[in-house]
C-alpha positions as CSV (number, residue, x, y, z in Angstrom):
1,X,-18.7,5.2,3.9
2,X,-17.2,7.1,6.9
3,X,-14.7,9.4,5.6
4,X,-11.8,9.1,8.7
5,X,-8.9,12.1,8.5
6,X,-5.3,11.4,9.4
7,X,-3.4,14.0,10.4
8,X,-0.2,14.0,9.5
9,X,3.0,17.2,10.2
10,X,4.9,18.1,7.2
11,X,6.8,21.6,7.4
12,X,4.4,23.4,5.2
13,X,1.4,22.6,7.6
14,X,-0.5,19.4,8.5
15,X,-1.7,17.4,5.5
16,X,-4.7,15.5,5.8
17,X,-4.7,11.7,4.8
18,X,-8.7,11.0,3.9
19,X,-9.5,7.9,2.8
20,X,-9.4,8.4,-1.1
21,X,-6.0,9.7,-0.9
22,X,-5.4,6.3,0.5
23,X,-6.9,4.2,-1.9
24,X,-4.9,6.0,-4.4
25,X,-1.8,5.6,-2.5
26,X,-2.7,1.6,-2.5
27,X,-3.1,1.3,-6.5
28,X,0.4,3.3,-6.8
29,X,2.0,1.1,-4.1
30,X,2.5,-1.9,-6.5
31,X,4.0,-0.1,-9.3
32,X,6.9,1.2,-7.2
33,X,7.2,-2.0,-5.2
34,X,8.0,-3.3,-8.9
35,X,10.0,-0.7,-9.9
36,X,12.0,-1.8,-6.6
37,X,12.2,-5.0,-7.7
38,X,13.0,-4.9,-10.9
39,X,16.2,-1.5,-10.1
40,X,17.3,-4.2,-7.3
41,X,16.9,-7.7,-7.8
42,X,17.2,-7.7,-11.5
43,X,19.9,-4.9,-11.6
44,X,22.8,-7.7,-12.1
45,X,20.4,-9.7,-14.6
46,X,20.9,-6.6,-16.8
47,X,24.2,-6.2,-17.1
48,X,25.2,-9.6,-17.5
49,X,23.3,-9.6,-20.9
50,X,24.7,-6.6,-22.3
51,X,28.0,-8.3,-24.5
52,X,27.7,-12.0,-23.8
53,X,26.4,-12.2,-27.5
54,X,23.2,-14.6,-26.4
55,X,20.3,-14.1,-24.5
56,X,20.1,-15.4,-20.5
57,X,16.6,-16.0,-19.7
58,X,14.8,-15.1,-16.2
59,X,14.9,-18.3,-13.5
60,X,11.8,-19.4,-12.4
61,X,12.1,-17.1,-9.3
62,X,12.8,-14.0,-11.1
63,X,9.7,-14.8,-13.3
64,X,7.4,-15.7,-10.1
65,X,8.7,-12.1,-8.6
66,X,7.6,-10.2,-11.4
67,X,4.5,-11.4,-11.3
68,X,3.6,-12.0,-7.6
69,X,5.2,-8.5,-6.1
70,X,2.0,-6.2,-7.8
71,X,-0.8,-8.2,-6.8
72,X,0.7,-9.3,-3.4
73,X,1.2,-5.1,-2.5
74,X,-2.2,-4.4,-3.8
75,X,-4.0,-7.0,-2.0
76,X,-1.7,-5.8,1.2
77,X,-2.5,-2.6,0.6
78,X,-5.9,-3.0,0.0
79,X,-6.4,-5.3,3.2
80,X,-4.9,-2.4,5.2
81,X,-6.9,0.5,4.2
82,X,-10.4,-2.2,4.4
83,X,-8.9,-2.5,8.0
84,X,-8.6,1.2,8.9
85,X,-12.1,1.8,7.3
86,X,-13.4,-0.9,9.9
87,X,-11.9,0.8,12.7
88,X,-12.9,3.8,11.9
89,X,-16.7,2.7,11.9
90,X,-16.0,1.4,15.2
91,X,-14.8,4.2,16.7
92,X,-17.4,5.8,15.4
93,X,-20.6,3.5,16.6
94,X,-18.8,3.6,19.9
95,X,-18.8,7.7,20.2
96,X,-22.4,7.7,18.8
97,X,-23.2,4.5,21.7
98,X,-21.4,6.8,24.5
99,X,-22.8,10.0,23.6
100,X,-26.3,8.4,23.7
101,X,-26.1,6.7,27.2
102,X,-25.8,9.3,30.1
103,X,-22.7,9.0,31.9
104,X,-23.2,7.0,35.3
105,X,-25.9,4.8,34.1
């Protein structure tokens, strides 16, 4: 596994983005993209429910959000970082390739 750095300017200095500070950034990523969804798109849900003296039950959608938004961020997430990883390797066989042919030949 090629550990790739990422430099990235904060004001306290540059903080470096390896690649297992990513991969815990990717299984975080779905539990706020469901805390998003549930503080936005069910915000309304909520407070309709609170003195209508009977329960209203999720719709379909609200139900297929709940349960697609985790898994769909992971797997994005997931795909992304695989993809960076790749890349990374690349530019890596290509430095070791250029650095092992003599330039002009």
């Amino acid at each position: 596994m090629i550990t790739g750095r990422l430099r990235v300017l904060r004001p306290g200095g540059p903080l470096v983005l390896t690649s297992e500070l990513l991969g815990v950034a990717v299984m975080l990523l779905p539990v706020a993209a469901l805390s998003l969804v549930i503080d936005s798109a069910l915000a309304g849900w909520a407070t309709s429910t609170m003195h209508m003296g009977h329960v209203v039950p999720l719709v379909p959608a609200h139900w297929a959000m709940l349960v697609l938004v985790a898994p769909v961020t992971f797997l994005a997430g997931a795909l992304l970082v695989r993809r960076r990883e790749e890349t990374l390797r690349m530019v890596a066989l290509v430095r070791d390739a250029d650095r092992e042919q003599p330039m002009g030949r």
